[in-house]
MILUM-652793 format. One line per field, with one value per residue (C-alpha): residue in one letter; x, y, z. Coordinates in steps of 0.02 Angstrom, whole numbers, plus 50000, padded with zeros to 5 digits. Example, Ala and Ser with C-alpha at 12.3 -4.5 7.8 and 13.67 -1.06 7.14 Angstrom:
2
code	c(A|S)
c1	c(50615|50684)
c2	c(49775|49947)
c3	c(50390|50357)
END
This chain:
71
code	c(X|X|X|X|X|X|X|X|X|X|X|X|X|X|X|X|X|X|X|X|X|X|X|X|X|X|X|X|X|X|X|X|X|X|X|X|X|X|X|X|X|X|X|X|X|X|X|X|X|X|X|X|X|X|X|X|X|X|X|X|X|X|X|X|X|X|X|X|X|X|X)
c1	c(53645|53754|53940|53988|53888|54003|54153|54228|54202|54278|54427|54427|54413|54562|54679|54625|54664|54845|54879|54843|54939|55089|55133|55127|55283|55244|55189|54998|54959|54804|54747|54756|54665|54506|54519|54532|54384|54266|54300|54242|54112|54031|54042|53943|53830|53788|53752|53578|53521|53382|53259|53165|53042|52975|52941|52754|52648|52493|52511|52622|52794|52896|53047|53174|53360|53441|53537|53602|53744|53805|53833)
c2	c(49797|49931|49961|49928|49751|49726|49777|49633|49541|49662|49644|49465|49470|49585|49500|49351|49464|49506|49330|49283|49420|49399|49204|49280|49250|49416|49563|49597|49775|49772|49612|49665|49839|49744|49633|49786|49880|49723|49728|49908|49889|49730|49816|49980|49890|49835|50001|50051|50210|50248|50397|50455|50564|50692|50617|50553|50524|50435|50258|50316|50289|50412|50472|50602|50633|50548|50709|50612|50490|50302|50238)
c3	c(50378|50442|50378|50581|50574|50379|50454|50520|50357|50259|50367|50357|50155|50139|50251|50157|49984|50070|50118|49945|49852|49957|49915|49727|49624|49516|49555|49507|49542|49446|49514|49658|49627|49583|49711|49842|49735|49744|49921|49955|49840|49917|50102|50043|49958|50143|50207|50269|50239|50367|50313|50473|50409|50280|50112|50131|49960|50033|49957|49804|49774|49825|49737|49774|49809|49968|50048|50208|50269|50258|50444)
END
């Protein structure tokens, strides 16, 4: 899935995160750090990394460094 097709999820969990964070009676800095980080981390998990060409091993398992971009 691409980060564009993730997007509007993302957005939906953090203003769910702010609405949550803001009806707090004490102020949870931290809390809310992981909250943000699990956020991030759950929409680039979703990222697709598309390799067009160039690393061919016949039938084998190829393995090698990814030198390109998250769209």
């Amino acid at each position: 899935m691409s980060l564009d097709t993730a997007k509007q999820e993302a957005i939906n969990d953090f203003i769910a995160l702010m609405d949550d964070m803001l009806t707090r009676e004490q102020d949870s800095r931290q809390e809310y750090a992981e909250r943000f980080i699990s956020i991030l981390i759950k929409l680039i998990k979703k990222a697709e990394i598309k390799y067009n060409n160039g690393l061919t091993a016949g039938s084998n398992p190829v393995t090698g460094t990814f030198n390109g971009e998250l769209k």
